[in-house]
C-alpha positions in Angstrom: 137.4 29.4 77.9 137.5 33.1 78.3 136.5 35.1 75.3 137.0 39.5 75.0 133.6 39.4 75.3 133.3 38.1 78.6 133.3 40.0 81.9 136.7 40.8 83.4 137.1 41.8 87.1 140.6 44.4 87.4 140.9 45.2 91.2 143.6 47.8 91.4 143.0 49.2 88.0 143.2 52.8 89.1 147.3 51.9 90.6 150.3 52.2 88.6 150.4 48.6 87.4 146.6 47.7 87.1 146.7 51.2 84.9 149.2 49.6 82.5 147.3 46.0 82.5 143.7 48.0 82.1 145.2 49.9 78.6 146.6 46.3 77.5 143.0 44.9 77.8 141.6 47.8 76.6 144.1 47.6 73.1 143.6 44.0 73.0 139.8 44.3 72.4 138.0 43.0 75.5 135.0 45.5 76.1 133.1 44.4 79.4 135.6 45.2 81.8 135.1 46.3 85.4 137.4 48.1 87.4 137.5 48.2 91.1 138.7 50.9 93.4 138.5 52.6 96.9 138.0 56.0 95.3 135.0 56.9 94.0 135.7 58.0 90.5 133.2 59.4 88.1 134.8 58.6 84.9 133.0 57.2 82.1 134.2 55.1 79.3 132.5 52.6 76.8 134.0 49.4 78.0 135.1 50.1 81.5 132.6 50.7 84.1 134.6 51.7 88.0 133.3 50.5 90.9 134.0 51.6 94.2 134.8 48.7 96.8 137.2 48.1 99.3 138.6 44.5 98.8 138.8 44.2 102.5 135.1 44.3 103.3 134.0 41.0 102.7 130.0 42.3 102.7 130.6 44.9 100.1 132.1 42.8 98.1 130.0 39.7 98.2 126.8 42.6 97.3 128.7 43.6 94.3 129.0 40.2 93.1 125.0 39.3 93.9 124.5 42.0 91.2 127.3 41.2 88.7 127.7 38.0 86.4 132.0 37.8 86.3 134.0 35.8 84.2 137.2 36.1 85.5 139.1 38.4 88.4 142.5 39.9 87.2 143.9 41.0 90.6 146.3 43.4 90.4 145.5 45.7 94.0 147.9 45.5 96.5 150.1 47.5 98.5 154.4 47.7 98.6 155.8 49.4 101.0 159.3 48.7 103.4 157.9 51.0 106.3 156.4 49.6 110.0 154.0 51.7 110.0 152.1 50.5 107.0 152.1 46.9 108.0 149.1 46.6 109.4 146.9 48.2 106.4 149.3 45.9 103.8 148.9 43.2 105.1 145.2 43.6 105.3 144.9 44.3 101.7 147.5 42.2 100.4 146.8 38.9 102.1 142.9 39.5 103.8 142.0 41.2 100.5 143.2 37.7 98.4 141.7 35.7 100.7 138.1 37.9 100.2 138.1 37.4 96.7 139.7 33.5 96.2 136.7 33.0 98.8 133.7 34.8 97.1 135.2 33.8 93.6 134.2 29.9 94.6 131.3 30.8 96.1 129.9 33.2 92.8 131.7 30.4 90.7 133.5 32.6 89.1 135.4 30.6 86.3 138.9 32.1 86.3 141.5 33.8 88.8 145.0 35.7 87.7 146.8 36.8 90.6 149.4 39.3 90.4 151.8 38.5 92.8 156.0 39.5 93.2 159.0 38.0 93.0 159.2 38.6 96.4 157.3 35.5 96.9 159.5 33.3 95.7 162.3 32.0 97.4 166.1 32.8 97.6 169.6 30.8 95.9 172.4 31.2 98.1 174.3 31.2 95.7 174.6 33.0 91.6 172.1 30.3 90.0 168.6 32.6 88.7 165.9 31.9 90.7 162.9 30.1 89.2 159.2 29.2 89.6 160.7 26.4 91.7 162.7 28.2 94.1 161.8 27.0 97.0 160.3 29.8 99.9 162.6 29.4 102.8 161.7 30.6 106.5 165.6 30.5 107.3 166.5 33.3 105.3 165.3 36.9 105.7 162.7 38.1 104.0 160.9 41.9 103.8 157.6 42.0 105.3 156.0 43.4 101.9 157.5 39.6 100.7 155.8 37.9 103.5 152.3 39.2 102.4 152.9 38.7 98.9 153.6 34.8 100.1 151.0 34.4 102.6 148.8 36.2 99.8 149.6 33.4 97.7 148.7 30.7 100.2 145.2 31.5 99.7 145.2 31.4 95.7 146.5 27.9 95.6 143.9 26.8 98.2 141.2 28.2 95.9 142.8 26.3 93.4 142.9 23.2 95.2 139.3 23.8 95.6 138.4 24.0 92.3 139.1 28.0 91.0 141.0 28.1 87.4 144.3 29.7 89.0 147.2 31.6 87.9 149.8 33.4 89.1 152.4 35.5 87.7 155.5 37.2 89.7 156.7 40.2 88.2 160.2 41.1 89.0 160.8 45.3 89.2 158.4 46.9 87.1 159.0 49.7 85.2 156.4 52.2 83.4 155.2 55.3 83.3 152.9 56.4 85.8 152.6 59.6 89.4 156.6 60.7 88.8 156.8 61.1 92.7 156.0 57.6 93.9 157.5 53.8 92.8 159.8 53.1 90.2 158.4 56.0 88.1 159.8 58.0 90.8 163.6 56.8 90.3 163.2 59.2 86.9 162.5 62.3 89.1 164.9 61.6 91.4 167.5 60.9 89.5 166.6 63.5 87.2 166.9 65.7 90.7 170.7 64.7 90.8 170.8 61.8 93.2 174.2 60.7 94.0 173.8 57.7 95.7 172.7 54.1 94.3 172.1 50.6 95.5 174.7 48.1 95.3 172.2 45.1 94.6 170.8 43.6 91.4 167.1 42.7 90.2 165.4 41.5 87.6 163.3 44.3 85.4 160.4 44.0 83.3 158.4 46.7 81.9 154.7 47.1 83.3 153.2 47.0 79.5 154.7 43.4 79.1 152.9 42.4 82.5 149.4 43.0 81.2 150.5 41.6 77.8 151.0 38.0 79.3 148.5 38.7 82.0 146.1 38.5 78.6 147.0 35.7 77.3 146.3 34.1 80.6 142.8 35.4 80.2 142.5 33.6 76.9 144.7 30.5 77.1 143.1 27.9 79.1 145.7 26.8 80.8 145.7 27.2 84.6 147.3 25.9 88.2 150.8 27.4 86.9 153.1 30.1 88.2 155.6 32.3 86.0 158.1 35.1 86.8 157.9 37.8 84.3 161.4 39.8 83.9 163.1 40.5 80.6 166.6 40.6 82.1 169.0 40.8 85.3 170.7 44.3 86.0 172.9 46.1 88.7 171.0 49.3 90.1 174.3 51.0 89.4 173.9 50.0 86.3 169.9 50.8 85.1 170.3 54.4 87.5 173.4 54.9 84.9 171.1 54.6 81.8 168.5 56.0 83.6 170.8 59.7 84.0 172.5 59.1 80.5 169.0 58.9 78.8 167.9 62.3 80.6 171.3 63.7 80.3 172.0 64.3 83.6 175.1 63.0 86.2 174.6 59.4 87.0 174.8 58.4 90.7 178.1 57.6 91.9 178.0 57.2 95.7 177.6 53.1 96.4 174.9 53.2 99.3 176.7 50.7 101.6 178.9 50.8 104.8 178.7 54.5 106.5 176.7 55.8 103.0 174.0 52.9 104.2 172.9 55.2 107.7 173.6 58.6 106.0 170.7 57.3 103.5 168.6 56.0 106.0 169.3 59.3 108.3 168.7 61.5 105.2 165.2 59.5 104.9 164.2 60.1 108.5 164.4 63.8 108.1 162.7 63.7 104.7 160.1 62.0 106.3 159.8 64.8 109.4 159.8 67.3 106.0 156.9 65.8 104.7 159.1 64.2 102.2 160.6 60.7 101.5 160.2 58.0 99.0 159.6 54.7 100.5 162.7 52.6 99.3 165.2 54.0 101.8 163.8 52.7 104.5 166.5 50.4 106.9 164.6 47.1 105.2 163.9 47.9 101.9 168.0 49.6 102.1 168.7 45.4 102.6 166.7 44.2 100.3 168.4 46.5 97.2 171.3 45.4 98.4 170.7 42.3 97.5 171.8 39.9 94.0 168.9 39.0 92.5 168.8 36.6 89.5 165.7 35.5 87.8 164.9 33.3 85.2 162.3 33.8 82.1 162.4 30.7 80.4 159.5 29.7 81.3 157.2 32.5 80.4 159.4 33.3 76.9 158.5 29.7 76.2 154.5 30.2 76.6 152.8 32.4 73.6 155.9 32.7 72.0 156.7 35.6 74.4 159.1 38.2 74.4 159.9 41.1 76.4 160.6 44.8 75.9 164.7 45.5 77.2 165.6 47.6 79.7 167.4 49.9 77.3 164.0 50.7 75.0 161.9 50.5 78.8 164.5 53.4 79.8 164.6 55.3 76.7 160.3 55.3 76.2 159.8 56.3 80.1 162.7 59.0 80.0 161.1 60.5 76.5 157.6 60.4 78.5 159.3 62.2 81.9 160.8 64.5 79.7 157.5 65.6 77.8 155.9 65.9 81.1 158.8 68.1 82.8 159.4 70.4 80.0 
């Protein structure tokens, strides 16, 4: 059993979600807590100490753990993206990266493993039903390459499971949270706040990036493992979240459905961006598809573990938009 006191591994503490997760330990009391990152940061605080290490170099990471006695990995790093030419490095981290630390976790015996995974991962209904932890994966039906990793990425926490690692695995839908205004979901704020006029014509489960480090702790302390759970407080059209997203900074709402001609104007207007210096990362021609897409997912299960319950999209909106505003005024 995992106690606060005990040793907690966070790779991907210093990205937007492992941020969140690392202030949700932090508030909950756990005090030995180390984070890893590829930057070599100097700060200091009482109960985190930051390492620098590169997940995909196996030999640096197998010296870090000779000298450290861990309790239990948290692994949050990872990369999204919907462009070719970051394949390569996200697939690296994303699937190598797992497979370096399920490996070295077994061999350092490490008691416990919480992998952060997606939604992504999971597979596809074909028709309006939610998706659930057992949604089948299908290789029929088309699937991003950021969706592949996170699957493949998964692949290797089961094995370590199989071979004898405490495992879990939770698959956040789209998070939400504050964090760098021009990048991720933080970044729909200062677009939209930017007057955007187009939106997707897709749906997607939300769930706020506070109430993913919330469950990710009681993981930590339950002592239950070998389960999966999709975290997402509720189902809602882009249309409709970029429409609360505008009211709550009082600005025009999107109007412009990206679809048909408005689809290659979007993906044209990236391209340019993108010679510019400029361009976000979700208007690529895959990740375009993929918000284009109904996507229904199911929290049963996790609401029915630690009597959980979510933040809604409404107060997620209203506490990011009150934050972007503070920043930007």
């Amino acid at each position: 059993m995992i106690q606060k006191e005990n040793t907690i591994l966070l790779t991907g503490g210093t990205g937007f979600l492992g941020s969140h997760v690392l202030d949700v330990l932090l508030e909950k009391g756990f005090s030995k807590i180390i984070v890893l990152s590829r930057q070599d940061l100097r700060t200091e605080h009482e109960y985190v100490e930051y390492v620098q290490c590169d997940i995909r170099d196996v030999f640096q990471l197998d010296d870090f753990l000779n000298k450290r006695k861990i309790d239990c990995i948290v692994h949050t790093a990872g990369i999204v993206s919907f462009q070719k030419t970051n394949r390569k490095e996200m697939f690296a981290v994303n699937v190598d990266g797992t497979a370096n630390l399920i490996n070295l976790a077994l061999d350092h015996s490490i008691s416990k493993f919480i992998h952060v995974s997606s939604t992504a991962a999971i597979g596809k209904n074909l028709d309006d039903t939610e998706i659930n932890e057992q949604t089948k994966w299908s290789n029929k039906l088309a699937h991003t390459q950021y969706a592949l990793s996170k699957f493949l990425s998964e692949k290797h926490v089961w094995r370590g499971g199989a071979e004898g690692l405490q495992v879990s695995i939770v698959n956040p839908a789209l998070i939400l949270g504050v964090g760098d205004w021009r990048t991720g979901t933080p970044g729909f704020f200062k677009t939209i706040s930017s007057g955007l006029k187009y939106y997707p014509t897709g749906s997607n489960g939300i769930v706020a990036a506070k109430d993913v480090g919330r469950f990710i702790t009681h993981l930590i302390l339950d002592g239950e493992y070998g389960e999966r759970y999709i975290l997402s407080s509720e189902n809602i059209s882009y249309k409709s979240l970029f429409e609360r997203i505008a009211q709550a900074l009082d600005v025009q709402a999107p109007f412009i459905p990206i679809e048909g001609r408005y689809k290659l104007l979007a993906v044209l207007k990236e391209f340019f961006s993108r010679l510019g210096g400029g361009g976000s990362n979700y208007l690529s021609k895959e990740s375009l598809e993929n918000i284009s897409e109904d996507k229904l997912y199911s929290n049963l299960k996790s609401t029915s573990r630690f009597n959980f319950s979510y933040q809604s999209v409404s107060e997620m909106v209203e506490d990011i938009s009150n934050t972007f505003k503070s920043d930007h005024r």
